[in-house]
Residue, then its C-alpha position, 0 to 999 in steps of 0.5 A: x201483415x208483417x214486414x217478413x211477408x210484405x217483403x216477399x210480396x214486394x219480391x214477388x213483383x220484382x220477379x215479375x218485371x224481371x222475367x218478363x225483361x228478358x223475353x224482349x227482343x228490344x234492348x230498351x224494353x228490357x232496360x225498362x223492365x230492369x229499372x222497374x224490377x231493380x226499384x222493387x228489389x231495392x224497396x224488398x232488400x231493404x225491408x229485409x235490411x240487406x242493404x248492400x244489395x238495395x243500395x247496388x238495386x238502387x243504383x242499378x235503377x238510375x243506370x237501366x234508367x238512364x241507358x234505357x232513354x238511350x238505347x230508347x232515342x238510338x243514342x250511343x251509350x257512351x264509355x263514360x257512362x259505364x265507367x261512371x257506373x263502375x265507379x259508383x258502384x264500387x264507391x258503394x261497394x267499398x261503402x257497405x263492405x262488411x265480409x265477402x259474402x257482401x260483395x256479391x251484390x257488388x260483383x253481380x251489379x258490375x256484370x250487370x251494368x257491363x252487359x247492359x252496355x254492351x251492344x248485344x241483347x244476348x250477353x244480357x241474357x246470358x249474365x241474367x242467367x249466371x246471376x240467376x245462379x248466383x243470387x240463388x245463395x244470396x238470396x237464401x242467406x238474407x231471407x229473401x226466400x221468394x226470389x230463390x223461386x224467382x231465381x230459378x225463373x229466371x234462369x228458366x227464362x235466360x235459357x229460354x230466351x237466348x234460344x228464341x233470340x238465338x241469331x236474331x239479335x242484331x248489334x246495335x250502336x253504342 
């Protein structure tokens, strides 16, 4: 099999991690779900050697990762933390700049990281789904044509859970 088609199975999975995340009602199950779909979106940009967006899915494992056993154990997720984050991703980002196409990746990944702070479910959601729309051309642009199929999921899924989840969510610590 070649590495082409591997690749779009490998995203496949991650499509999967990452629509079944934004159906909890619990932050640190989302969390968790995001670490295993960013670890598989960093294995399937890599085989397609779009390497800035591996490396941001990398980074983006530590972080939902390490917020994960936070927001798991009711801990705070301290301000360092995100700014740690922040830094780290625009040290990589200034690392495997090579045009504004790839800063994409770079942009979505602090949204991400931001949302995934904040203390409201639902802003996850919501920059899940304007994410959605935006890794729509980046995904085109770099092959990764599976995931346009798992973009549109996505953002199905963004809607579909900030209706359920609508009032429900309830603020936590942070």
């Amino acid at each position: 099999m070649n590495m082409f088609i591997v690749s779009q199975i490998v995203g496949a999975v991650a499509i999967l991690f990452w629509v079944v995340s934004i159906q909890n009602k619990e932050q640190h199950k989302i969390l968790f779900l995001q670490a295993m779909a960013n670890l598989t979106y960093t294995i399937q940009y890599s085989m397609l050697g779009a390497f800035e967006a591996a490396y941001m899915n990398f980074l983006s494992t530590i972080r939902c990762y390490i917020f994960y056993i936070k927001r798991k154990n009711n801990k705070d997720i301290s301000n360092l933390w995100l700014i740690v984050f922040c830094i780290l991703i625009i040290i990589l980002g200034v690392l495997t700049y090579k045009d504004l196409f790839t800063l994409i990746p770079i942009i979505i990944t602090l949204f991400y990281t931001v949302s995934s702070w904040m203390k409201n479910s639902n802003w996850i959601r919501i920059v899940f789904l304007i994410a959605g729309c935006i890794w729509i051309y980046y995904n085109y642009k770099v092959g990764a044509y599976i995931c346009i199929i798992g973009n549109v999921f996505e953002i199905i899924s963004g809607i579909t859970s900030l209706i359920r989840f609508s009032g429900k969510d309830k603020e936590i610590s942070n």
